[in-house]
Structure formats: C-alpha cells, structure tokens
Phi, psi and omega in degrees: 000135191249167210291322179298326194290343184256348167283333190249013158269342148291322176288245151053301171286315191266349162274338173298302183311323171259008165263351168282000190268287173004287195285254199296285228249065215254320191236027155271153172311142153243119179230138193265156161239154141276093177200188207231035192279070230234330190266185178337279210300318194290318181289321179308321191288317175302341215265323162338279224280320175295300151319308179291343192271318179282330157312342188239033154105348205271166180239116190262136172262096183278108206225082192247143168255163185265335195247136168307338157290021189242309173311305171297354213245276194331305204277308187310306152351286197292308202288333194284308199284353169111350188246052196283136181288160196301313197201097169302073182336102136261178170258119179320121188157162192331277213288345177277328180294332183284291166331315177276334162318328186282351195064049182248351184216161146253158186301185159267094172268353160300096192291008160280300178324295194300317186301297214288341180282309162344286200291326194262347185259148163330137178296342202277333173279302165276000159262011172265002213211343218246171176191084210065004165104034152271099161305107179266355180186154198295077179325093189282347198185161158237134187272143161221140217269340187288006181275141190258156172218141200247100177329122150329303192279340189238337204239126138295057191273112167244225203249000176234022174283307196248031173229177187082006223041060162052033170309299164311332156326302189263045159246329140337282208309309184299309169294331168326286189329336211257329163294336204064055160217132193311122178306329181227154167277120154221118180296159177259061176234131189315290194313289215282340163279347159307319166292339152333292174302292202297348204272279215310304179309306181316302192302332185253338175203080189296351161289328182270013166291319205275304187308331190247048160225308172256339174249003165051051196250113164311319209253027134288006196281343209258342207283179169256002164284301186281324143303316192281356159279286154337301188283299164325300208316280176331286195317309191314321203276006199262003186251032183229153147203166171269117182268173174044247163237035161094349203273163200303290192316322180310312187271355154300333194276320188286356182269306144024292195226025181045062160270312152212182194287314177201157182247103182247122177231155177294158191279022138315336198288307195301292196310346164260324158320318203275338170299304170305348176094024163266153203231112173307144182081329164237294197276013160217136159279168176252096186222150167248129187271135002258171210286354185243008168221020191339130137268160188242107184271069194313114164251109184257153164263136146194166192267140175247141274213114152304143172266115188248130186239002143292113176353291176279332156302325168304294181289340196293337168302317176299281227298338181262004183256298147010291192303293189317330218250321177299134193288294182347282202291348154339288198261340155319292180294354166266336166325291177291352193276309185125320197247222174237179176297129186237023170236314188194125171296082214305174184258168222288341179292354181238011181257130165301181182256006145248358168284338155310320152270011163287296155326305163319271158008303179309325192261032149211107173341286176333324198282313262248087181301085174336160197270142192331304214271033199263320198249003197219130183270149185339303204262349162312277160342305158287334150315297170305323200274348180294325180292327165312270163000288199292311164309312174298009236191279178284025185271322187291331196249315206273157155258008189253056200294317166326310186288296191301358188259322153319254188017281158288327190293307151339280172318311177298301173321263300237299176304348189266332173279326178306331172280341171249347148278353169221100187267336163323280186023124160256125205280319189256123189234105191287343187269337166302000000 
C-alpha cells in the first residue's frame, strides 16, 4: 500500500469513527487496534479482548492485516505522518525502544497500571517492556517460539529424538522419505525458516544462541557446536516442504493432517490445532527443543499506545489497556491463543502438557531466552535472517553439503564482525 493510499485509508478510519461516535456512542470510549492477528485461532482469541472491550462500554475500530510485514509497515507509517491507530500490536523488543525514542508511541502513565504491572509480571517480561524507568508497552501473553510440534501418528517421539544432534530425527526424516512423505512442514518464508535455526541452535547449544545472538561474538562461527548446527540444518532442508501458500498455519494444518511430519513454530502454533478439533497430547505432541534440556525462547506479543489526542480515544486506550490486563480475561484470550497468561497462572486442572512445560521451564533462569528482537537492530537482524534463508534454499538443491557449510560459516563471521564494528544500526527511519 503506498502513502496516499494509506493517508486516505486513515482519513477513512477516522471518519467512520467519528460518525459512529457522533451518533449512538457519541459519549463511548473508542479504540482502532492495528494488528496482524488473522488466522482462526488468533482472531477467536482477540474476540475475548473485543466483547469485553464492548461490554465495559467501549466503541471498538477493527484494523487487521493478514501479513505481519504489512501491519508493520502500515502502523510504522501511520505513527511518522501523525495518524497512528490507539493501540498497535507488536512484538516487544529493540525497536519498540526506538519508537519512543523518536516520540512515535507514549508510555504507560497511569500509575495504578504501572504499580499492578510493577508488582505482577515476570522480570523477564517486565524488563522486555520497560525503557528508561518507563513502562513502554502493554505486555498481552507470554509467547514462546522454540516448539517442535509433531504428528503422532508419523513421529516416534522418545528421549533421544532431539538430542545427540537430532540423529534420530533425520533418521525419521529418511524413513518418512521412503513414504513420500516430508519430516518437516516449513513455509518459504524467511521468518519461519528462521524459527527453524533457532529451535535447532537452541536445542544443540544454548551457549552458541547466546554467543551468536546476544553476545554477537564473531568466533563462535569457528565453534564445532556451531558447524555441527549448520551441518543438521543443511541435512533438515532436504526432508522438508512448503504447503499451500507458505503461510505458518498452512504448515500447521499439514502436520494436522498427517502430511508431514512436524512443524517447529511458536506456540501460536497450538491455538490453530485447537481450531482443527486436535488435543495436545493425543492427537499431537509438543516439545520445547531440545526435549532432555529445554529453553524458553521468549516472544511477548503487546500493544504499544499511539499518541492519540482525542479525549475519547484516550479512554478508549485506558479501557482497552484495563481489558488486556484483567488476569480472568487474560487467561481466556491465551487459552485461545496457544501462549500463556503473564498475569495469572491457571490452576494445575487447566495446564495441557504443553503449557506444562513452559512453566516448568519458566522457573530456571538459564533457560528462560530474552526475546529475538531484544537484542538487535534491524538491518542486523535481517542480514542473519537473509543469511539463514539463504543457506536453507541452497541446502534443498545442492549436494556439495561440505562446500555450503564453509560458506555459510564465512558469511555468518563476517555479519557478526560487521556487527560489532557498527553497533549503532537503527531499524527506524521516520524521514521515508
């Protein structure tokens, strides 16, 4: 969508808004959300936060995108030119701090909110959100992205599936092949093959995550943790495909529908199994990778607060920040969601066995992964995730795995020393 087109679907927005306030809800609270929550499970889950937001009075403006780079683009857009929506879906992380550097969002200033935030969220959580002794955004859930999710019926999972360097794994994938049928669902989209890496790195060395992500240390590229991350990587792409039209849910549905073998996706991933009438634990498993050492690889989804200068648009913002915040109505929309509650912890008759190991999981520091996007500014972060891509693409086609393995390991040094010689980078250019 190009910039008149998105100034006359703002004007647009804001006159539907103010002749429906005008007329019936002339004196309700109002709020546009901007977010990319599009498939089944996720809009049942937003639908939570939407009925309770109209029950307490609110007038709600529904602004959904189907692809999340579109949303993002759409929302960075609207907050440089001045017309931002009341409350923006992101993921928590480096680049929501650039926005308020820039004065594109405001804090959270309601000081009963900030003490209930203060006293109830995870440090892990509230220190994803926080920005200068500033809360900058609304935490909604805690997502965590490392999950392998598995056919029953096609997967053998024992206790040595994901350890060891996932020999048994690809030794599945080999058998699978011989049915025609893939070990893994992965769409051909850069984000999830990415999710791909990290579940693997994490699983085979959770010291080279932190070296190659957070502490952004060139000579791990030299380790044999991390070649042999690489060399698994390569083997995984030749047991793999892309269904449908690629999208994540698409390849959740072929894991599903026992078409391939496994999926590794964020745990959003559960909340569309539940949309199909699948049962954690029977008609699929779950693992946070890897299964005899688990990490919790942190995604929070939450809204960051437009500076908005209507009155009733202002509550409409108290009110939906309110909504968001009630553990009851919390823990409804995470249910449905897939991920867990960062407000209130359900009682042991309501955790599945895979929210059972989030938890578990949660109470050891070491595991517990700060969020991807915490730590890296933009055109970094995209170098890697391009570099990823790229090697996984020429994993599927070449037979020369040794030469592409060299390769990549060059290519990976080389972004990570580029990276620490301009540690400066900035994701957001508010002057396009």
């Amino acid at each position: 969508m190009d910039k008149k087109s998105l100034q006359v679907r703002a004007a647009l927005v804001a006159l539907i808004m103010s002749i429906s306030t005008a007329n019936a809800t002339e004196s309700k609270p109002h709020a546009e959300v901007l977010h990319w929550w599009s498939s089944a499970g996720e809009s049942a889950a937003l639908q939570v936060f939407i009925e309770t937001f109209i029950s307490r009075g609110g007038h709600y403006y529904d602004s959904t995108k189907d692809d999340q780079g579109a949303s993002r683009e759409e929302a960075i857009e609207r907050m440089a030119k001045g017309y931002p929506s009341t409350l923006t879906q992101w993921n928590a992380g480096w680049d929501v701090k650039e926005f308020y550097e820039f004065g594109l969002i405001d804090a959270i200033t309601d000081p009963d909110l900030s003490a209930k935030l203060n006293q109830t969220l995870p440090t892990a959580i509230l220190d994803a959100v926080t920005y200068d002794g500033n809360i900058i955004a609304m935490p909604i859930n805690i997502h965590s992205e490392n999950w392998m999710w598995h056919s029953n019926d096609l997967i053998n999972h024992n206790s040595t599936l994901l350890s060891h360097g996932w020999k048994e794994f690809l030794n599945q994938g080999k058998l699978l092949s011989k049915k025609g049928i893939p070990l893994l669902a992965v769409g051909d989209q850069s984000w999830q093959v990415r999710i791909l890496f990290t579940s693997l790195m994490l699983g085979i060395s959770r010291k080279t995550y932190k070296d190659f992500y957070l502490s952004t240390d060139a000579k791990v590229a030299d380790s044999i943790e991390f070649k042999k991350i690489l060399s698994v990587f390569n083997q995984l792409a030749k047991y793999s495909n892309s269904f449908g039209d690629g999208s994540w849910n698409t390849q959740v549905k072929a894991v599903a529908n026992n078409n391939a073998g496994a999926t590794f996706m964020g745990d959003w991933a559960k909340g569309e199994f539940q949309t199909l009438g699948k049962t954690p634990g029977k008609d699929y498993g779950c693992s946070l990778t890897a299964s005899d050492d688990p990490s919790l690889l942190l995604v929070i989804d939450a809204f960051i607060l437009g500076k908005v200068n209507d009155p009733l648009e202002k509550e409409g913002q108290k009110l939906m920040l309110d909504v968001v915040s009630d553990p009851a109505v919390n823990l409804q929309f995470n249910t449905l969601k897939g991920s867990v509650s960062p407000y209130n912890q359900p009682s042991a008759d309501r955790i599945d066995v895979c929210s059972a190991q989030v938890y578990n999981t949660l109470s050891k520091p070491d595991a517990v992964i700060p969020p991807y996007a915490s730590y890296g500014h933009g055109s970094y972060m995209d170098k890697i995730d391009v570099a990823i891509y790229n090697f996984w693409k020429a994993s599927q086609l070449s037979t020369d795995n040794a030469a592409l393995v060299t390769t990549a390991t060059d290519i990976f040094r080389k972004i990570l020393v580029d990276r620490n010689a301009n540690p400066d980078q900035t994701m957001v250019n508010v002057d396009e």
